[in-house]
C-alpha positions as CSV (number, residue, x, y, z in Angstrom):
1,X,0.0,0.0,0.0
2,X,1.2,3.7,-1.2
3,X,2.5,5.9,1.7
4,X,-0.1,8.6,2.3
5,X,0.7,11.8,1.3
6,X,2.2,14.7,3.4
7,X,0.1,17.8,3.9
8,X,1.8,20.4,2.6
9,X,2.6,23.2,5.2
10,X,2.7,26.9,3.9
11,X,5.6,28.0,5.1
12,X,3.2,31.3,6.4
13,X,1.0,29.5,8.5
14,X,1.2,30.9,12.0
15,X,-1.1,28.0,13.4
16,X,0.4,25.0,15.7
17,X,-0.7,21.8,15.8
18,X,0.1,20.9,19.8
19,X,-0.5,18.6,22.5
20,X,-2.0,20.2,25.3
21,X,0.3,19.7,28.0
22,X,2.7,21.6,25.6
23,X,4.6,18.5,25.4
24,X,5.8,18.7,21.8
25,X,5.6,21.1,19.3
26,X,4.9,19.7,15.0
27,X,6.6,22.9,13.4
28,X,10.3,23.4,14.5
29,X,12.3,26.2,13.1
30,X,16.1,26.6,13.3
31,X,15.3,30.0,15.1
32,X,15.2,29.2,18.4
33,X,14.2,32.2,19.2
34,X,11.4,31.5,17.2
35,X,10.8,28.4,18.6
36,X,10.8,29.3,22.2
37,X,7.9,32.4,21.5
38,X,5.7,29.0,20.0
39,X,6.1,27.2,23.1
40,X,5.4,30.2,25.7
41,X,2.4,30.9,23.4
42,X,1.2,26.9,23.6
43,X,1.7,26.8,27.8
44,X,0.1,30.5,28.2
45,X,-2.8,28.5,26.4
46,X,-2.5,26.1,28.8
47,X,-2.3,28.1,32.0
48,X,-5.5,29.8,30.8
49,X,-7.1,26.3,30.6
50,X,-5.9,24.9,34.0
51,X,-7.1,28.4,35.2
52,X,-10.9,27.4,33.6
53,X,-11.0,24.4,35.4
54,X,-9.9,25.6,38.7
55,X,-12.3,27.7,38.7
56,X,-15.0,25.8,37.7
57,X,-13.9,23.1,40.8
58,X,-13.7,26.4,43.3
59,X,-16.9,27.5,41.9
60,X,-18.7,24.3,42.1
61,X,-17.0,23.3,45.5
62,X,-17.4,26.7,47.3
63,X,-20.5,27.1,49.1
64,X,-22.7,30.0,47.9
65,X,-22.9,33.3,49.8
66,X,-25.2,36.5,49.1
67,X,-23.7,39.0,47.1
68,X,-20.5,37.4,46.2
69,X,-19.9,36.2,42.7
70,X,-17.3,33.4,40.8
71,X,-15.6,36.7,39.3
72,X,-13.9,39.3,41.0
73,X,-15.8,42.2,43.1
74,X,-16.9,45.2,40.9
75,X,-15.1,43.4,37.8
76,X,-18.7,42.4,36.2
77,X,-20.8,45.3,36.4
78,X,-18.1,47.6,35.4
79,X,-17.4,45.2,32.2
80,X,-20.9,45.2,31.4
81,X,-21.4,48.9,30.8
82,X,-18.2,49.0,28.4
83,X,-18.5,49.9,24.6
84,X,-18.8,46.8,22.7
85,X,-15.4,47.6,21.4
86,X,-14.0,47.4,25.1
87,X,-15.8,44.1,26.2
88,X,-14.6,41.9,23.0
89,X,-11.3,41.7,24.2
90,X,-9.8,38.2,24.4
91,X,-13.2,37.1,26.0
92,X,-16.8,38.8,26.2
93,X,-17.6,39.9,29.6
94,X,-13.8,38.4,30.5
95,X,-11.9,40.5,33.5
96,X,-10.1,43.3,32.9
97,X,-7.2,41.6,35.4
98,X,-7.6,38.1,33.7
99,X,-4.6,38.9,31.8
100,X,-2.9,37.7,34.9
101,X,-3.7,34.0,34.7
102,X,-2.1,34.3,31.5
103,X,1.0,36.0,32.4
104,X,4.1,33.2,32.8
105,X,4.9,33.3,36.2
106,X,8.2,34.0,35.7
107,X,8.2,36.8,33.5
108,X,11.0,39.4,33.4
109,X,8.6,42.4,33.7
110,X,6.8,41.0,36.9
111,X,9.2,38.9,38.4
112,X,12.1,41.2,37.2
113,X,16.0,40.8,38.0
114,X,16.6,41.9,41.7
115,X,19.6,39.8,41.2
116,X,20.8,39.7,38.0
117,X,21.1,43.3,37.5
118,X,21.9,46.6,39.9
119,X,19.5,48.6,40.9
120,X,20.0,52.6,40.3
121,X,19.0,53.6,44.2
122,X,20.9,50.9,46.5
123,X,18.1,51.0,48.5
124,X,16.2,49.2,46.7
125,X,17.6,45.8,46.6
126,X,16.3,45.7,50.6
127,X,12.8,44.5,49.8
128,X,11.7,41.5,51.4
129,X,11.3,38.5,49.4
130,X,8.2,37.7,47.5
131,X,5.9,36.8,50.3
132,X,4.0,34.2,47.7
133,X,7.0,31.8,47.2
134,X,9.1,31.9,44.0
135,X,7.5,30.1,40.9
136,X,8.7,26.7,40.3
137,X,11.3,27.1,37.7
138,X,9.4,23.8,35.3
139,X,6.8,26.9,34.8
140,X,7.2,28.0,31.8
141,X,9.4,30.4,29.6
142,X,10.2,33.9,29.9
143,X,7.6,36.5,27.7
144,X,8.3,39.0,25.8
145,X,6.6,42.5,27.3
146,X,4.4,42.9,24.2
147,X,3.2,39.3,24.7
148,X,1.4,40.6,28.0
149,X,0.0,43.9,26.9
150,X,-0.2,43.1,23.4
151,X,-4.3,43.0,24.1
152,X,-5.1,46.6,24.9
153,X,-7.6,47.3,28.4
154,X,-9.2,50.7,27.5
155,X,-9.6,52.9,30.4
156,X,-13.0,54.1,29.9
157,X,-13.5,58.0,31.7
158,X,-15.6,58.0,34.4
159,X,-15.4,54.3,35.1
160,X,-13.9,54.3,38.5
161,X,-16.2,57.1,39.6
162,X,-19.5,55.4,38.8
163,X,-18.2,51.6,39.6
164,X,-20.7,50.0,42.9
165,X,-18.9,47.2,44.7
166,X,-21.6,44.7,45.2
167,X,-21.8,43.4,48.8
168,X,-18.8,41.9,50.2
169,X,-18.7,39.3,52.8
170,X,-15.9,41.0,55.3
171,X,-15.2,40.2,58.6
172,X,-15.2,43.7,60.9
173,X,-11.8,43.6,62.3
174,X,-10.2,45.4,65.3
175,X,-8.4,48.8,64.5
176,X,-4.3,47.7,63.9
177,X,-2.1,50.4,65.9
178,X,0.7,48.9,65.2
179,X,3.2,49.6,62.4
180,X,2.2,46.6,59.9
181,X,3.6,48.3,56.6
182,X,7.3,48.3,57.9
183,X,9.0,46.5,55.1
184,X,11.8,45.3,57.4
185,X,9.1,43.3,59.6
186,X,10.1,39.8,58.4
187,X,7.4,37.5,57.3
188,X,5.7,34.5,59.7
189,X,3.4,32.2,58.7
190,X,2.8,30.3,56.0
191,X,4.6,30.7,52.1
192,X,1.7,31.1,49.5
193,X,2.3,29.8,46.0
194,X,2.2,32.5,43.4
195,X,-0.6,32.0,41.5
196,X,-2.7,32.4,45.0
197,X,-1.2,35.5,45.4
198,X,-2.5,36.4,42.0
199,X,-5.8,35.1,42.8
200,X,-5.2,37.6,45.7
201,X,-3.8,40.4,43.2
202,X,-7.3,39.8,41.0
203,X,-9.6,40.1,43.5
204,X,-8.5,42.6,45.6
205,X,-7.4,45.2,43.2
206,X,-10.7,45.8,41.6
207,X,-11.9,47.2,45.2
208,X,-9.1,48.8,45.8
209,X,-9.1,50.7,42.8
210,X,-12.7,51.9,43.4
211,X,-11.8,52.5,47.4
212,X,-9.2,54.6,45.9
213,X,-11.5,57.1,43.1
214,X,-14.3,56.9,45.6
215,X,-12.8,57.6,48.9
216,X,-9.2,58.6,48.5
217,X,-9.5,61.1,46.0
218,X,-13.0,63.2,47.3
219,X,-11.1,63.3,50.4
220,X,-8.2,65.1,49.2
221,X,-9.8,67.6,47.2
222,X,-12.5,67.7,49.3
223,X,-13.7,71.4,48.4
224,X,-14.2,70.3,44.8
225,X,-16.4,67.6,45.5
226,X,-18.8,69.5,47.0
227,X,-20.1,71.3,44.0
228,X,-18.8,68.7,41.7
229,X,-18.8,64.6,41.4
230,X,-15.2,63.7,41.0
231,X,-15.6,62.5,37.1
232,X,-16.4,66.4,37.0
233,X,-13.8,67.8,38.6
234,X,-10.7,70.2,37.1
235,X,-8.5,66.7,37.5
236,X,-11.0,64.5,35.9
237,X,-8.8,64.3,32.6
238,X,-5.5,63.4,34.9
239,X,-7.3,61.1,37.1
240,X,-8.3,58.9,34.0
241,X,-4.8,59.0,32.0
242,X,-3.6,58.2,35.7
243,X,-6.0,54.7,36.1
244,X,-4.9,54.0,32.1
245,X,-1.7,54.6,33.1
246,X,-1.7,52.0,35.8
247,X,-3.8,49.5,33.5
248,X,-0.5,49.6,31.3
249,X,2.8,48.8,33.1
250,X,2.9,46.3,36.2
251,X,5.3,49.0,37.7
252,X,2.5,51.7,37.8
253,X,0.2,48.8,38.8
254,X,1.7,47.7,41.8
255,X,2.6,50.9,43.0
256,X,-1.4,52.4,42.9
257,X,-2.2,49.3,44.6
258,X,0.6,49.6,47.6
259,X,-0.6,53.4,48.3
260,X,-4.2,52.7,47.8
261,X,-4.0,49.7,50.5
262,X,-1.8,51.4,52.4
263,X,-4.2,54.9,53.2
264,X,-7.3,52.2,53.4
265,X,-5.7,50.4,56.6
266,X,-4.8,54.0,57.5
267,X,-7.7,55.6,57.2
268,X,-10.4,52.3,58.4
269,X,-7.9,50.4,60.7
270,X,-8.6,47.5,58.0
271,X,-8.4,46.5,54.8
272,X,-11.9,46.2,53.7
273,X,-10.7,43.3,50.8
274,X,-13.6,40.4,50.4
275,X,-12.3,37.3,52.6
276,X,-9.2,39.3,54.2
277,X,-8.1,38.3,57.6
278,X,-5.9,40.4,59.8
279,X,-2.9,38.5,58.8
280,X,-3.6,39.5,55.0
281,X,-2.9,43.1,56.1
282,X,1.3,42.6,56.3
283,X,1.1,40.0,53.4
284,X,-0.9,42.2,51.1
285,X,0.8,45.2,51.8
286,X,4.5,43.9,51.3
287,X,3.7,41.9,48.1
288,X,2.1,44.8,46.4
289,X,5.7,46.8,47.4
290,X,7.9,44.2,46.4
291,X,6.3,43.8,43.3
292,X,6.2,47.9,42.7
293,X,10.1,48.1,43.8
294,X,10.9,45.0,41.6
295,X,9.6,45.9,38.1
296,X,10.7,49.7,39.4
297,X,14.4,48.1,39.2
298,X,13.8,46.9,35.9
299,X,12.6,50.3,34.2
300,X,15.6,52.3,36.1
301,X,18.3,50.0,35.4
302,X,16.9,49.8,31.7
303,X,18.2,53.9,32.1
304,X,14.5,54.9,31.4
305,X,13.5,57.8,33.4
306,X,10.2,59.9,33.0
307,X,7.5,61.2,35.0
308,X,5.8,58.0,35.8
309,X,8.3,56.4,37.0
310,X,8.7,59.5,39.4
311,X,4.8,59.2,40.2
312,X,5.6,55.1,40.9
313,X,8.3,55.8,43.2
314,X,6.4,59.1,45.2
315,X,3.7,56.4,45.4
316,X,5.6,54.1,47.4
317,X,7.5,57.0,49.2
318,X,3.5,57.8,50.2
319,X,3.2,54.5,51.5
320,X,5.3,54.8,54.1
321,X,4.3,58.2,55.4
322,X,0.6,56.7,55.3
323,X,1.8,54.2,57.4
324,X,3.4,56.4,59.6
325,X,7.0,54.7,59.1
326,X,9.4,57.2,58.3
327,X,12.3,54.6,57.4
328,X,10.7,53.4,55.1
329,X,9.5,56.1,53.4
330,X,12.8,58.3,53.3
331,X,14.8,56.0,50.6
332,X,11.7,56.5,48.3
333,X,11.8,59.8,48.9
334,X,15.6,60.9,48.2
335,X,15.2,58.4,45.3
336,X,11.9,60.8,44.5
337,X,14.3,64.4,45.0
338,X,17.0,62.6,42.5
339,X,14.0,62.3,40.0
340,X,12.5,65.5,40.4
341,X,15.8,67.2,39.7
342,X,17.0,65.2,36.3
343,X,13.3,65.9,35.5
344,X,13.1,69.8,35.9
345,X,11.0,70.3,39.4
346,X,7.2,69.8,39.5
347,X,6.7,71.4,36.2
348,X,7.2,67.9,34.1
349,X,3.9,66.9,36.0
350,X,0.3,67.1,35.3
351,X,-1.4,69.7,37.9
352,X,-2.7,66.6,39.0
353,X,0.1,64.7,39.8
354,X,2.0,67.8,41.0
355,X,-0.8,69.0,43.5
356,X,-1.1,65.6,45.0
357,X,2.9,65.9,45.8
358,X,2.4,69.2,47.1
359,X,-0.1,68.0,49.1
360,X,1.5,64.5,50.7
361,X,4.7,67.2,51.2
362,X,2.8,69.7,53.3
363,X,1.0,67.0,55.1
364,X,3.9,64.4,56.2
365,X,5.7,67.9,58.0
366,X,2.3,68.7,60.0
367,X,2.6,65.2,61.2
368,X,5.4,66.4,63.1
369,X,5.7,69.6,62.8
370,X,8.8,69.7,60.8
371,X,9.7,72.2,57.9
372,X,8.3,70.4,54.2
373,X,10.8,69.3,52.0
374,X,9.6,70.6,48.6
375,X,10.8,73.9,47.3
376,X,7.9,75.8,47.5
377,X,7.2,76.6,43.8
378,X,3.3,76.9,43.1
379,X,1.8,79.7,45.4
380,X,-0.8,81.4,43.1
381,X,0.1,84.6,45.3
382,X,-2.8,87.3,46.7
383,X,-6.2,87.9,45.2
384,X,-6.6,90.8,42.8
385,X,-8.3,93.7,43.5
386,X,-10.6,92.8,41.0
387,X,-11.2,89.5,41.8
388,X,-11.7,90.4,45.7
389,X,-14.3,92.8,44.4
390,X,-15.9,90.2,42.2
391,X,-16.0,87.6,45.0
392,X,-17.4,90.2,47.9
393,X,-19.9,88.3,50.4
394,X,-22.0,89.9,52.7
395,X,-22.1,86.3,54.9
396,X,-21.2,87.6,58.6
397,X,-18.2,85.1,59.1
398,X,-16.9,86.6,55.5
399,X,-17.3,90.2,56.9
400,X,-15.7,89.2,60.2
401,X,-12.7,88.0,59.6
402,X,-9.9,89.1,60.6
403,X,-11.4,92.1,62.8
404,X,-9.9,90.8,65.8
405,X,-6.2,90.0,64.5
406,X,-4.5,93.1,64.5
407,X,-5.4,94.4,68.3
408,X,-4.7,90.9,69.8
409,X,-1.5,90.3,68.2
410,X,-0.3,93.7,69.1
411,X,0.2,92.0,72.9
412,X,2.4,89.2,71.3
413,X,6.3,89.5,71.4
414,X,6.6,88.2,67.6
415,X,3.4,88.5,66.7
416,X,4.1,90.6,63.5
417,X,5.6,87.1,62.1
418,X,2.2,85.6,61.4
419,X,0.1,88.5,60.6
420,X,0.5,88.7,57.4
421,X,-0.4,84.6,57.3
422,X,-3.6,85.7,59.0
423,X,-4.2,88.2,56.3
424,X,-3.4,85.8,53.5
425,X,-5.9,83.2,55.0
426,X,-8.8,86.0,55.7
427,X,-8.9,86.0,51.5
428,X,-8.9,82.2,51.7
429,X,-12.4,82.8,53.6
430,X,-13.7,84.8,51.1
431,X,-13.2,82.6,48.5
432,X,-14.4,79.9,50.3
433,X,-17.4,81.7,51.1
434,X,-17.6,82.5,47.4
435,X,-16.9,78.9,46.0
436,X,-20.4,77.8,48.0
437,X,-22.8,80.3,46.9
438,X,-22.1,80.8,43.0
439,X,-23.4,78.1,41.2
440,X,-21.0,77.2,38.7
441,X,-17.8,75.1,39.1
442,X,-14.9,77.5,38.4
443,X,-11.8,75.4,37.9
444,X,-9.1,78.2,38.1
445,X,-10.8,79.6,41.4
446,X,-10.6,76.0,43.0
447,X,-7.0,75.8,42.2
448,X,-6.2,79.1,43.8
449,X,-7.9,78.0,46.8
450,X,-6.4,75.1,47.2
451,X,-2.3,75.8,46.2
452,X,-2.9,79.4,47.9
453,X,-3.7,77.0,51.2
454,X,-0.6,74.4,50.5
455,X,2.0,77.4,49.6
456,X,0.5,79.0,53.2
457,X,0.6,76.0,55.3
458,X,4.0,75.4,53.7
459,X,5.2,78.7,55.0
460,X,3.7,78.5,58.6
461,X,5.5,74.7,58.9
462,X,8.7,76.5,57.4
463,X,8.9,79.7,59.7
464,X,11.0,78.2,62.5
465,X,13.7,77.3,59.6
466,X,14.1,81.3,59.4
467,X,13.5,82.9,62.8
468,X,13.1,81.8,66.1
469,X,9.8,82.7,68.2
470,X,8.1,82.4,71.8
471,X,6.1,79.3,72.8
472,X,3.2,81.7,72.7
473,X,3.8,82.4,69.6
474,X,4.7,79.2,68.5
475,X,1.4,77.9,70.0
476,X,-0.4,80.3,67.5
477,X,1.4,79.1,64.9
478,X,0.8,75.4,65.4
479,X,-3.0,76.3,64.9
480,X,-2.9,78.4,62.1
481,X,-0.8,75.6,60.4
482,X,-3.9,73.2,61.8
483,X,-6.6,75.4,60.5
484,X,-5.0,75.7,56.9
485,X,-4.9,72.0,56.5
486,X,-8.4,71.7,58.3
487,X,-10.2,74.2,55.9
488,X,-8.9,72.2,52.5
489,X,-9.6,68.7,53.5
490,X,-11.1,68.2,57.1
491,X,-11.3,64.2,57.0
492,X,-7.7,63.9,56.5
493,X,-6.3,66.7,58.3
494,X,-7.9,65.5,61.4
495,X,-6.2,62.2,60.8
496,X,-2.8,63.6,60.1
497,X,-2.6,66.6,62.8
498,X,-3.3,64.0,65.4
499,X,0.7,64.4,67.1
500,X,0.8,68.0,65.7
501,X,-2.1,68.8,68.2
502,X,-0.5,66.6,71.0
503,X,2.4,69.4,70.7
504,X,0.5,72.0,70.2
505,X,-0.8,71.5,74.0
506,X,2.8,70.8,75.6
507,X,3.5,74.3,73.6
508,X,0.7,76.0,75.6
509,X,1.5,74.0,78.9
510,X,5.2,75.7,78.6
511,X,3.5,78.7,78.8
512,X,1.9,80.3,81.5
513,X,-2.2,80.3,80.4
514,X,-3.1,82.4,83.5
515,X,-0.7,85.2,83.4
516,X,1.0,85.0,80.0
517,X,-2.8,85.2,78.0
518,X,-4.3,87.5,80.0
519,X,-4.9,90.1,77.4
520,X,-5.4,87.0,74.2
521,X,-8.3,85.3,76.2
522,X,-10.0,85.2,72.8
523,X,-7.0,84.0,70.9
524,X,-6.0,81.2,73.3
525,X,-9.8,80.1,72.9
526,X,-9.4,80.2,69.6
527,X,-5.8,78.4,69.4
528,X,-7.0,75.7,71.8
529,X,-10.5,75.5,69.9
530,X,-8.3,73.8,66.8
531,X,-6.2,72.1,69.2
532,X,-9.9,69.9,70.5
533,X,-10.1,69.9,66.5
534,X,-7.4,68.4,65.6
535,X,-6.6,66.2,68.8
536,X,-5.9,62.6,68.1
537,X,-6.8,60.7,71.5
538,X,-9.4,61.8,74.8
539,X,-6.7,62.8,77.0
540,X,-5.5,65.2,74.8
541,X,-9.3,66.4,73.6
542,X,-10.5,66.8,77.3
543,X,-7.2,69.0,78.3
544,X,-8.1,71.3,75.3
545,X,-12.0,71.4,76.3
546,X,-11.0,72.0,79.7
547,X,-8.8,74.8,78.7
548,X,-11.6,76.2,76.4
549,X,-14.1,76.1,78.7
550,X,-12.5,78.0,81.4
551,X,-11.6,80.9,78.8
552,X,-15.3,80.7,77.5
553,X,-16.2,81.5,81.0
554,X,-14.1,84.7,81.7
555,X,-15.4,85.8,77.9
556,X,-19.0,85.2,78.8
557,X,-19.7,83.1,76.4
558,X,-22.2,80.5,76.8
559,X,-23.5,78.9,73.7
560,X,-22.0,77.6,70.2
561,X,-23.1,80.6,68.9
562,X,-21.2,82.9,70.6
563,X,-18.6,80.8,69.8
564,X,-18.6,81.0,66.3
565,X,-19.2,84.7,66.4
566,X,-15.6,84.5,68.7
567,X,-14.2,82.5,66.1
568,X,-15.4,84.6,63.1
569,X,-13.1,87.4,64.2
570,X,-9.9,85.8,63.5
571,X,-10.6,82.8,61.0
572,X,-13.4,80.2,60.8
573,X,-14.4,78.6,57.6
574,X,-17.9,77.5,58.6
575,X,-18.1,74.9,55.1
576,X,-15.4,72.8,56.5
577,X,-15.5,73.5,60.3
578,X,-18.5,73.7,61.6
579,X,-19.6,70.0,62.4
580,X,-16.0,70.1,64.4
581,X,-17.0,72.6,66.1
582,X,-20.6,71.9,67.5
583,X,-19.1,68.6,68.5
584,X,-16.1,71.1,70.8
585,X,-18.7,73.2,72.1
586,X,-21.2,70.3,72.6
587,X,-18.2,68.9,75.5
588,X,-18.0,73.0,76.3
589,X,-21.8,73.4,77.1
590,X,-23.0,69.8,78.1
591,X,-26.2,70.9,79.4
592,X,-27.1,73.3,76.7
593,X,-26.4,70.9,74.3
């Protein structure tokens, strides 16, 4: 019997004919480069297979629960509302993050070459290992970059900002005082293998990503938010190329997701992540570093240096100062200062960007009261004539302001150092004032408001750099520092001022309150009134209520009212103060109350 025939092969085909354990190849080549793309392309096939079928045994396994879902939180609803365009990626309705289950595990852009090449900041190389467990080294071969991204994930505007979480089954946990984002904390308990901790990476970023445009952001430009939703505000273009940004490079990725986690725990005392335990909160938070600082080595050792690799590293340098470790933070940050100089300063950054590095600067110095390390560059300067004539209010606290400044400062030894901060901030009233009642959302006036606050606060924190003062003095500038940051973003300044407030009181208790503010009654009421605001813990908040109550009393004052009328005099933003406020005199006034 004849042979059969050979198909022909065109020597163009670009199909395989494989087995499915990726066993054998039927086309070789004598480009083994060639060769080795085939088989990464044949096991990523398979990856995605095995990846079907474990989750079709963990879906049909895993007890139901209300609310939760086989794919991961948020991903499905926010898929469904795409453009058709966006959802027929490599599967309709398929997860923006399922890329991941496709991605060889040991891949030189994710699991990048801590050892094999030396990093640009020295610092670096200290990460902690991968808390997941190395992949076995059978996995698979290296990719190639453009075989990971070569699918586009459009960012579509406003997604993030109109994304509902559907319920999660979380377990309350106590608040965690202690410092659980140290990086040099080493690990206990036991190694996860990697593709759990991309199971982990899949369904925890989607919330966090929301958690981060829904919570993070309307906090820190707060003032905004109020007459606008976020996908409305002067950002809004920045904050999407930001989010597309981060859907592009595992560098950008990782980074987001270490700051976002980080000012979550910070700000809840949790990580509100379906199914995570209080021993997720070091795991989660060191893996998402590791991975940030790892593919960071790659991109500077590559010699590649732009502004988002700036925005990656500021990101991680935030992470520390979120989590209140310092030692951490501070390689970031002179990596950061290196950046920023090869770069050209703040002005190779989106407003965006730039504002929110303003902002983290100005706030890490209240924290303890130190000078801010940015040069300040962006103060917007004094209000026009013009515009201060265009903006006039007739609202009492508006017309008040200030009225009391000049004759109670005129007692003070240095007063004449901060009066001209309390001028500049009386204008920051009228604009406030002037920002609630027009109807319109005027961009350029929110900026001035909130750079004329930072450049302010950044002065007040810098003063002691440049002259030396009194503790009475000092005490008065402590609050004016606390009102600045209080009147831009309340939330978070009440979080951050917490130790700034616990010096402002051993600043007054240096001093002597019966003698020393005999003639500043009303000013130490007012200084110890954002003290109470700003105060971190009870001991300190009843010391300051105490202290205000006894000054309210030889004022004859006897309601919040009067209070506020006190407070109007030198500066009182009632938009973003007065909640904190009635809550001070409600401790005051007990009885009335």
């Amino acid at each position: 019997m004849a042979p059969k025939p050979r198909r022909s092969v065109s020597p163009s085909s670009r199909f395989l004919f494989v087995n499915e354990d990726a066993s054998s190849v039927t086309r070789t080549t004598k480009d083994a480069e060639l060769d080795r793309t085939k088989q990464s392309h044949v096991q990523r096939q398979n990856f995605a297979r095995k990846r079907r079928l474990r989750e079709q045994s963990t879906t049909a396994t895993r007890p139901s629960r209300p609310g939760s879902s086989s794919q991961g939180p948020a991903i499905a609803g926010a898929a469904s509302r795409l453009p058709p365009a966006t959802r027929e990626g490599p599967a309709h309705g398929s997860d923006p993050f399922d890329f991941i289950y496709s991605v060889d595990p040991i891949d030189p852009v994710l699991q990048s070459s801590i050892l094999l090449q030396e990093p640009l900041y020295p610092h670096f190389s200290a990460s902690p290992p991968d808390i997941f467990g190395p992949a076995s080294p059978s996995t698979a071969t290296a990719l190639q970059r453009e075989d990971i991204y070569d699918v586009p994930w459009p960012y579509r505007p406003g997604q993030p900002f109109d994304t509902t979480l559907p319920p999660q089954n979380v377990t309350p946990l106590p608040i965690i005082t202690s410092n659980v984002a140290s990086s040099s904390t080493p690990f206990s308990g036991p190694s996860y293998p990697l593709v759990d901790g991309l199971r982990f990476l899949e369904r925890w970023a989607p919330p966090l990503i929301q958690y981060y445009n829904t919570t993070i952001l309307p906090e820190k430009f707060w003032k905004d938010t109020r007459k606008v939703p976020m996908s409305r505000i002067r950002h809004a273009s920045s904050v999407h190329a930001d989010m597309q940004a981060c859907m592009a490079e595992p560098a950008h990725m990782y980074a987001f997701l270490a700051s976002s986690a980080t000012q979550m725990l910070a700000r809840e005392g949790r990580l509100l992540l379906p199914d995570a335990s209080e021993g997720d909160h070091q795991r989660v938070l060191t893996f998402f570093k590791t991975k940030a600082i790892q593919a960071l080595m790659t991109t500077m050792t590559s010699g590649r240096l732009d502004p988002r690799t700036a925005i990656d590293v500021h990101r991680l340098y935030g992470a520390g100062i979120h989590a209140d470790n310092n030692e951490m933070a501070e390689p970031h940050f002179q990596a950061l200062i290196s950046m920023l100089e090869a770069l050209g300063g703040l002005d190779a950054f989106s407003d965006y960007e730039a504002e929110k590095m303003i902002l983290l600067d100005c706030n890490a110095a209240l924290k303890d009261l130190e000078a801010p390390r940015l040069l300040e560059t962006w103060d917007p300067g004094p209000l026009t004539d013009d515009v201060l004539v265009a903006i006039e209010s007739q609202d009492l606290h508006v017309l008040q302001a200030g009225s009391r400044v000049i004759t109670t400062l005129a007692v003070f030894h240095d007063g004449r150092l901060l009066f001209q901060s309390f001028y500049d901030l009386t204008q920051v009233v009228k604009m406030s004032a002037h920002l609630e009642s027009v109807a319109h959302y005027d961009a350029e006036h929110y900026k001035w408001f909130s750079l004329r606050l930072l450049a302010i606060q950044n002065r007040l924190l810098s003063l002691p750099l440049h002259c030396q003062m009194d503790s009475q003095t000092d005490s008065l500038r402590i609050s004016l520092a606390l009102w600045t940051a209080t009147t831009r973003s309340p939330a978070l300044a009440r979080r951050i001022a917490s130790k700034s407030s616990h010096k402002l009181r051993g600043r007054l208790e240096s001093t002597d309150l019966h003698h020393l503010w005999t003639h500043a009654t009303d000013l130490l009421l007012w200084v110890v009134v954002y003290g109470g605001v700003s105060a971190g813990n009870k001991d300190d908040l009843d010391w300051f209520v105490n202290i205000a109550r006894g000054a309210a009393v030889q004022l004859g004052l006897r309601d919040f009212l009067a209070l506020e009328d006190l407070l109007s005099g030198f500066l009182y933003d009632p938009y973003s103060q007065h909640d904190s406020v009635v809550h001070i005199a409600a401790l005051m006034w007990p009885m009335s109350s």
